[in-house]
Structures are given as structure tokens and as C-alpha cells.
SETORFI-805759 format. One record per atom (N, C-alpha, C): x, y, z. Coordinates in pm, whole numbers, plus 32768, in hexadecimal, padded with zeros to 4 digits. Layout:
! residues N
XYZ ...
This chain:
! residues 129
BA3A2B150588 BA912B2F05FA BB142AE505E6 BB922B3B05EC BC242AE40609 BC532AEB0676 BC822AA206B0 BCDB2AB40739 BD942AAB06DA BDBC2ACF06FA BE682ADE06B1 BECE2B290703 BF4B2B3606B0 BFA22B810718 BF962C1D0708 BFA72C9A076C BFAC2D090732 C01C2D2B06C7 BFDF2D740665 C03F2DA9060E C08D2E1E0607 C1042E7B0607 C1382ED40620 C0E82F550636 C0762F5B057F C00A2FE405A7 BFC42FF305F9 BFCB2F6B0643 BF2C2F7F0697 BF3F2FAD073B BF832FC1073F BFF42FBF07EA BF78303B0811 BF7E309C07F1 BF0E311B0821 BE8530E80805 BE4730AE07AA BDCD308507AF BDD130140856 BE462FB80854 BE012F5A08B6 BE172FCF0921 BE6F302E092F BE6F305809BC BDEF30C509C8 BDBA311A0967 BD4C312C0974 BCD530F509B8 BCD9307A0989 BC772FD909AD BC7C2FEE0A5D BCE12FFF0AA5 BD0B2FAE0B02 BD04302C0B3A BD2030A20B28 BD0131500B3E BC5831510B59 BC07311E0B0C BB8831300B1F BB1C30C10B64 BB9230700BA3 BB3D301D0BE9 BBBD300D0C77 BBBE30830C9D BC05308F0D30 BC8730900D44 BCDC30740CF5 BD56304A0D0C BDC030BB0CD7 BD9B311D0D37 BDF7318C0D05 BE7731950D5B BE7131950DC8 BEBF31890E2E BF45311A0DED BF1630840DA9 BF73302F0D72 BFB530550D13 BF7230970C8C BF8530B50C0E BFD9310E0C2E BFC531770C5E BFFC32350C5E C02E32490BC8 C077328E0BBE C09832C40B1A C0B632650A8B C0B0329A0A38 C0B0324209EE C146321C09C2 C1C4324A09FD C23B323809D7 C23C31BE0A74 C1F431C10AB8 C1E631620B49 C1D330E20B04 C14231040AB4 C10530530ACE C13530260A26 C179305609B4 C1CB30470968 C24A2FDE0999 C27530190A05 C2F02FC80A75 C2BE2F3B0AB5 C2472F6B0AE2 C1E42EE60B13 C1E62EA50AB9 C19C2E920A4C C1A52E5209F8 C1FD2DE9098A C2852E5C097D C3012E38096C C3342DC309AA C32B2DBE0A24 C3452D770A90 C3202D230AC9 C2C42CE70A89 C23B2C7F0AB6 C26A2C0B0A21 C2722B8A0A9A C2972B370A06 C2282B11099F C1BD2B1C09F1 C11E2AF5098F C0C52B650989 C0752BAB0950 C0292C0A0959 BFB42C0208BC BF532BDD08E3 BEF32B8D0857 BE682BFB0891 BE222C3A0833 BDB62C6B07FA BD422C1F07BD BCBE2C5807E6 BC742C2407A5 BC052CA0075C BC1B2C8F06D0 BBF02CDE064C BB632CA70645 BAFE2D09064F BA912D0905DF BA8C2D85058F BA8B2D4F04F8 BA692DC60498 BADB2E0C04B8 BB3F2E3804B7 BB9E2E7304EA BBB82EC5050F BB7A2E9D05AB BB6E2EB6062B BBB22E7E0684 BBEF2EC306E6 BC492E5D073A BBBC2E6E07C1 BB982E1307B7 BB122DC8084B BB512D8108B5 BBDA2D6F08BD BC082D030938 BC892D110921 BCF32CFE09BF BD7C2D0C09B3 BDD62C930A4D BE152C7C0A40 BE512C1B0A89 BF052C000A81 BF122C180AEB BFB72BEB0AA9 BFEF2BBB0B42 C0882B670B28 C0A72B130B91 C1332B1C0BA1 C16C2B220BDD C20D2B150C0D C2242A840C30 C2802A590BCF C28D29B30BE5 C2ED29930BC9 C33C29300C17 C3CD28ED0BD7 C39D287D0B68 C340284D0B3E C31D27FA0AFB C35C274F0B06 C359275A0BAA C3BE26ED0BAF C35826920C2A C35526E00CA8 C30826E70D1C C29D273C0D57 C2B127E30D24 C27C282E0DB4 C24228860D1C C1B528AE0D47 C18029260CD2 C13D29590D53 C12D29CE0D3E C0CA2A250D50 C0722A950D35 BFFB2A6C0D32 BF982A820CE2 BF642B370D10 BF3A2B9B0CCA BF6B2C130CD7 BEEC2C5A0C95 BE8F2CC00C9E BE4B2D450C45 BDE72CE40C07 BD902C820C23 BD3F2C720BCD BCB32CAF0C0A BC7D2CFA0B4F BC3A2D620B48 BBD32D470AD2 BB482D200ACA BB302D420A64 BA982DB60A69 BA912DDC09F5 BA422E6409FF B9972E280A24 B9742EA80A84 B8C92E6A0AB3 B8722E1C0A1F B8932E6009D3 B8132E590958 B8562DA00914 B8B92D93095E B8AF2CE40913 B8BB2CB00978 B8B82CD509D7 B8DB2C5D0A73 B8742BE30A5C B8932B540AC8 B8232B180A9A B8082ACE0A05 B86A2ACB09C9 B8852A79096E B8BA2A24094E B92D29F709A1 B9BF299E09D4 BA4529DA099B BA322A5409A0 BA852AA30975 BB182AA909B3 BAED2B040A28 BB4D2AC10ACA BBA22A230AAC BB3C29CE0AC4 BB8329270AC5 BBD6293C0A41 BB8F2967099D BC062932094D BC8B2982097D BC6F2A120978 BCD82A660983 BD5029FB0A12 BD1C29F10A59 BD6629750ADA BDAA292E0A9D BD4228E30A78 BDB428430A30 BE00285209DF BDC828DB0979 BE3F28FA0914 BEBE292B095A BEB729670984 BF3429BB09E6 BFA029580A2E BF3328DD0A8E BFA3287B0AC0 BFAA281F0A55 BF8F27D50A15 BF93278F09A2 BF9326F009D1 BFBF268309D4 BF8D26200A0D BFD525B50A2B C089260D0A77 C0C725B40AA6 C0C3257E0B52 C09625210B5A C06D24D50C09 C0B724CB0C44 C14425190C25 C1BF252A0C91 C1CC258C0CC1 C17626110C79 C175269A0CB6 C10426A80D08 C14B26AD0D90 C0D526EB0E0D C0BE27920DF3 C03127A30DCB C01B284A0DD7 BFC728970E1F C01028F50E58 BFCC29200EBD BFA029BD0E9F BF3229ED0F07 BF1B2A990EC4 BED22AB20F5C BE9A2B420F3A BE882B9F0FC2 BDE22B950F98 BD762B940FBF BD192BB40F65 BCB62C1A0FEE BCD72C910FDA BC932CDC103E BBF72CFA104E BB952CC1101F BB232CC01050 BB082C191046 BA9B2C1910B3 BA3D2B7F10B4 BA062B65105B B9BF2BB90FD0 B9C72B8E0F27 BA242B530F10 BA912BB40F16 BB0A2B840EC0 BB052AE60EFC BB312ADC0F63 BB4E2A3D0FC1 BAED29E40F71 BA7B2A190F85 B9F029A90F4A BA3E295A0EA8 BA6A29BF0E6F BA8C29CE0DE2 BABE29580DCC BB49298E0E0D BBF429430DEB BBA028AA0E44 BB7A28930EA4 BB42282F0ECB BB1027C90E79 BACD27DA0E11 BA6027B20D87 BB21276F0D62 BBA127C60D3E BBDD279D0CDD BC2927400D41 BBF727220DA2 BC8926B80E05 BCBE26FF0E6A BCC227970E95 BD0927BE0ED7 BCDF27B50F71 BD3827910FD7 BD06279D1052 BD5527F610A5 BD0628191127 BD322882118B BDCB283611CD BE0F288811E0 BEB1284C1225 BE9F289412A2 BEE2286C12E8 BF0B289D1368 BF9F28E81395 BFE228A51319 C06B28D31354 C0BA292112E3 C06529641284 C07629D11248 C09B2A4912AA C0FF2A96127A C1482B0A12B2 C1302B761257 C1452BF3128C C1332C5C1237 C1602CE81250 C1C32D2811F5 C2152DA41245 C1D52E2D11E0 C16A2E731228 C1372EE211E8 C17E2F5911CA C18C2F981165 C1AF2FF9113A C191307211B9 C1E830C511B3 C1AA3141121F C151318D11D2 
């Protein structure tokens, strides 16, 4: 298993990844999440056999403020610490960046919980129509 950064070929394999485990609505086309991607200062994969099994990426000034974004890894490796590396790889391990994320089910919460994360209160949020 590698956790690493994505590489240019793999942009449709990870959005595939992330296509088949719900996230179609985020992804939409592949000239979309190409842009996503583009645009995301961190975005790291995790390869078995070369396979892309896990995806994660973060919007961050790398100074103060990241936020943590799409982490996905496929049913058949969940349960391995797959999730956590793909995490830590993504924020990397400076103690001046506060990072924050959305994590929409009480799994997810349980999860990010395990890595440090706690519930806020005064998070805001302006939904798409």
C-alpha cells in the first residue's frame, strides 16, 4: 500500500473511486473534478497493486487555515488505517494549521474524532441551490 500525491493519469481513476462510492453529485464530469483537483493545494492517493483504494485532498493556505475535503476509501480496504494515513498525509504536520471539514454522517464524526477532530458550534455554511 502507498499513500502519495495524485499523479496527472490518474485524475479519472480517482474520480471513478469517489463516482462509486456516492459522490456523484460532488465529482460531476470529468472536465469538473479535473478543475477540482487542479485547484486543491493537496490531493494524495492511496495505491494497492495499482489500484487507486483511497482519495483525499484539502484546500489550504499552508500557513493557518486547511480544509480537509472527499476523503474516500474503497469498501474492500476500509478498516485498515487507510482513511487516518490518507488524513495525515493530506494535512501534513504543521501545529499552526487549524483544519476543519464537514463530515456528514455520525461514522464519518466517529472517524475524524479518532484523528483529533471536534464538533464546533460556530461553523457557518452557505448551500449551493
Amino acid at each position: 500500500m502507498e499513500i502519495r500525491n495524485l499523479l496527472p493519469g490518474e485524475v479519472e481513476a480517482a474520480r471513478q473511486l469517489l463516482i462509486d462510492n456516492g459522490w456523484n453529485n460532488r465529482v460531476g464530469s470529468a472536465e469538473r473534478f479535473a478543475r477540482l483537483v487542479a485547484n486543491s493545494q493537496h490531493v494524495v492517493v492511496a495505491v494497492d497493486k495499482g489500484e487507486i483504494v483511497g482519495f483525499a485532498r484539502a484546500l489550504c493556505d499552508d500557513v493557518s487555515d486547511g480544509f480537509l475535503s472527499m476523503v474516500v476509501v474503497a469498501p474492500s480496504h476500509r478498516r485498515q488505517g487507510i482513511g487516518r494515513a490518507l488524513v495525515r498525509q493530506v494535512m501534513g504536520n504543521d501545529p499552526d494549521i487549524t483544519w476543519v471539514l464537514r463530515a456528514a454522517r455520525s461514522s464519518e464524526a466517529a472517524f475524524f474524532g479518532q484523528l483529533g477532530f471536534t464538533p464546533s458550534m460556530v461553523a457557518m455554511e452557505r448551500r449551493r441551490p
